[in-house]
N, C-alpha and C positions, 0 to 999 in steps of 0.2 A: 495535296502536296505542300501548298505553301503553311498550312495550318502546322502539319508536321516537323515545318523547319521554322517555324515561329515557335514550334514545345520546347525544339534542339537545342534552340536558339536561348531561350529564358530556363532551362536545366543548366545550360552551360553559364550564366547570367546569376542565376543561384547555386553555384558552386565555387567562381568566380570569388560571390561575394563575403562566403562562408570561408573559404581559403585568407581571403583580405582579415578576415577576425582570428581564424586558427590563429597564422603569425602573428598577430598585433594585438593580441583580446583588450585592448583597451575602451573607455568607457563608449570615445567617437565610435569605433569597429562597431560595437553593436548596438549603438543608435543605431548605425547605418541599415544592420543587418534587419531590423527589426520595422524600419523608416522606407528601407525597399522592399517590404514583404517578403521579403525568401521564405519561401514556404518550409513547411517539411518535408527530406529525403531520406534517401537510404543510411547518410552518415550524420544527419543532422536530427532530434529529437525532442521535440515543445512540450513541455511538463507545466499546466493549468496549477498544479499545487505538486506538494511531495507525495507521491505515492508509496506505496510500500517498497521498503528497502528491497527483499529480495526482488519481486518487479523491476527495479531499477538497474540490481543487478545483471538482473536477464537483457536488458537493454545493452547494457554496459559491455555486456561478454558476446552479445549480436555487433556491436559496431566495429569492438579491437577485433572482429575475427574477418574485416572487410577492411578499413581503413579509418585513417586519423578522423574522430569525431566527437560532437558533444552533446548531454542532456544540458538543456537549458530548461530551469524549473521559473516560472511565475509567467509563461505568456501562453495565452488560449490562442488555439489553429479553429477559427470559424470554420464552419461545414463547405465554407467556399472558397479557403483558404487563405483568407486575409489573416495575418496577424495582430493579436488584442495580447498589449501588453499589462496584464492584469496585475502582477507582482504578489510576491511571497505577503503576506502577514506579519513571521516572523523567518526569519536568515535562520537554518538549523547550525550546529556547531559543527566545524570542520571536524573534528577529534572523532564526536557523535556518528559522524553518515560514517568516516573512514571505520571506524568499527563494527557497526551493524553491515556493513556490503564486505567488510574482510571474510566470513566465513562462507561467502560464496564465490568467490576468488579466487584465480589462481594467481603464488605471491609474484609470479614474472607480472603479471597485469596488474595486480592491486600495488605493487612500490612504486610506478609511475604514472596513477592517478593524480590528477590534479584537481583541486576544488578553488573557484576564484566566487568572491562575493563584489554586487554590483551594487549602489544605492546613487540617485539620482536626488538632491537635493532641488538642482536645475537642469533645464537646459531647452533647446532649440525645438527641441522633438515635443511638445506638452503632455503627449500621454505617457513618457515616462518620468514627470514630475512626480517625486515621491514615493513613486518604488521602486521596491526591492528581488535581486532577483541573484540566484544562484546559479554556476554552470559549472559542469564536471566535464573536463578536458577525457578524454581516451585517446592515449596514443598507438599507432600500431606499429607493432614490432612483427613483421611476418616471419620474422628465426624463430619465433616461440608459436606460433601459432601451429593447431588450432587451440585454443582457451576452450577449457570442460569446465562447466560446474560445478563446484565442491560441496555443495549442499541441498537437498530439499528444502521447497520453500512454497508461499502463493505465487504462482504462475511460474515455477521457475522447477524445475527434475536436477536430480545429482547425477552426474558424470553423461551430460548435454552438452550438446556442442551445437550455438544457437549462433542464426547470420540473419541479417536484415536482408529482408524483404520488399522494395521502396520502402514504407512507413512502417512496416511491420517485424516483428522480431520471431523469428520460428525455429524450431529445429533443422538444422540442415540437411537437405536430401542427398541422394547418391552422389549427385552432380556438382551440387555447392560444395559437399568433403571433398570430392575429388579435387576440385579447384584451390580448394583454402591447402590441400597437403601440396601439391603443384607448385605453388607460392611459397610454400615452406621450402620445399628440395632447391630451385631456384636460386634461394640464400647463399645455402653449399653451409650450411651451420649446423654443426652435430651438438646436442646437447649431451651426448655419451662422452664426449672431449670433456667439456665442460666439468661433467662431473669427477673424467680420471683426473684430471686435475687439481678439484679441491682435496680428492682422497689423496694423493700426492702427499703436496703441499702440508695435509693435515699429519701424515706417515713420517712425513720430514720434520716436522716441527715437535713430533711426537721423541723421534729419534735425539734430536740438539737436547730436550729434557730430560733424558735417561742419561746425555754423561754431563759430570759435575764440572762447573767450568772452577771451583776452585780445590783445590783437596790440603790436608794438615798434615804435618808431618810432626812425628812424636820424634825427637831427638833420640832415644833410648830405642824405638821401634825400627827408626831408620837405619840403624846401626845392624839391626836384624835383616834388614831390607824387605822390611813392610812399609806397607803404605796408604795410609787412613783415609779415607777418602769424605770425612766428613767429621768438621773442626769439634771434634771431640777435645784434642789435645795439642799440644804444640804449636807453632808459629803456622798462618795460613798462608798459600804462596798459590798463581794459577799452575792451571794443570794443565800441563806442555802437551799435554794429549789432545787437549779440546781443539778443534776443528779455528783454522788462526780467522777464519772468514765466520761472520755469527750469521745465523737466520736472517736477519732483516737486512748483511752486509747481500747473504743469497738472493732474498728478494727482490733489493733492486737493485740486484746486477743482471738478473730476467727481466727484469720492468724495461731498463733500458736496451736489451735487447731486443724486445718486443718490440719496442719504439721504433726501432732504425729498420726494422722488418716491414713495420706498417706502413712506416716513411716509403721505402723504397719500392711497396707494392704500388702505393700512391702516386709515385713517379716525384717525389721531394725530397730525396734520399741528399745528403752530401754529396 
């Protein structure tokens, strides 16, 4: 009994202090992280070197489908779980990873990936004197979840929908979809909203360009009572037809209705 609330106890302790880096990923946070051994869990993931992109991606698309977490690349998890923080060789280029892990992504997960670079010249901690070490933020968004695979790759299937494991990243079974769509409904977030609206918005914007906001008038043809609708000839003057509000007046006069909606579900309304 007391062994079991001593695990509780240091699970709750290495979450704790993993959370403490989430908010703050500054260079102290993950001394600290690294200085009180937090081992590795189900939303936390130690990378000895860079391994294969699509691998990582498989990692990447197991964590956002549970909760906010990070690979961290250049520290070895001994057999006994002590952390060795070994460091990268060389720092890959931000531009680089975001490229090769985009085609196994989906673009809700892949636009708010984060990539931060660490390098230790000094400090308190002596085994991370001198190196270097990469982390890739995942954030979770559970309105969009579950996150599917978009490509085959090494270790990784197209249209998969992979969850951690403790330390491991797998396909998810009956039990774990059931739960990840559970967490989705929860939200109350339709993405079929989402979408009537950009077709909207795109229908609308579509419509303001089919009518001309100036048109010409031919002295001679006005007399006829025609009416040219593109400065071919005569004096151009706007066209008293056009809509007196333009698209972008539309737009944020929605934006700010939106606002005072969200305000007031928040309870901060005026």
């Amino acid at each position: 009994m007391a062994n079991n609330q001593s695990k509780r106890e240091h699970k709750k302790f290495m979450k704790e202090e993993f959370y403490n880096f989430w908010e703050n990923p500054t260079r102290t946070a993950f001394r600290d992280l690294l200085k009180n051994n937090v081992g590795e869990f189900d939303i936390l993931d130690f990378k000895e070197s860079f391994p294969e992109f699509s691998k990582i991606s498989r990692t990447i698309l197991a964590i956002s489908n549970l909760e906010n977490g990070c690979v961290i690349l250049g520290v070895k998890e001994e057999k006994d779980g002590v952390l060795k923080p070994v460091g990268l060789e060389n720092l890959i280029d931000k531009a680089d990873i975001t490229k090769k892990i985009k085609k196994y992504l989906p673009i809700k997960l892949f636009e708010n990936i984060e990539i931060s670079n660490l390098s230790y010249e000094d400090s308190d901690y002596k085994k991370l004197i001198g190196k270097k070490f990469q982390i890739i933020f995942i954030p979770y968004k559970p309105e969009h979840i579950p996150y599917v695979s978009k490509a085959d790759g090494e270790g990784i299937e197209i249209d998969t929908i992979y969850i951690r494991r403790k330390t491991e990243s797998a396909r998810a079974n009956y039990e774990e979809l059931q739960d990840i769509i559970n967490r989705r409904i929860e939200t109350k977030y339709s993405s079929s909203r989402e979408m009537n609206l950009k077709v909207h918005l795109e229908q609308l914007k579509k419509l303001y360009e089919e009518i001309p906001q100036t048109i010409s008038y031919s002295p001679f043809l006005s007399n006829l009572g025609l009416v040219i609708p593109r400065a071919l000839l005569g004096e151009v003057k706007p066209n008293p037809e056009y809509p007196k509000e333009s698209y972008n007046e539309f737009i944020l006069k929605m934006l700010d209705k939106k606002k005072k909606l969200i305000a007031e579900e928040l309870g901060v309304g005026d």
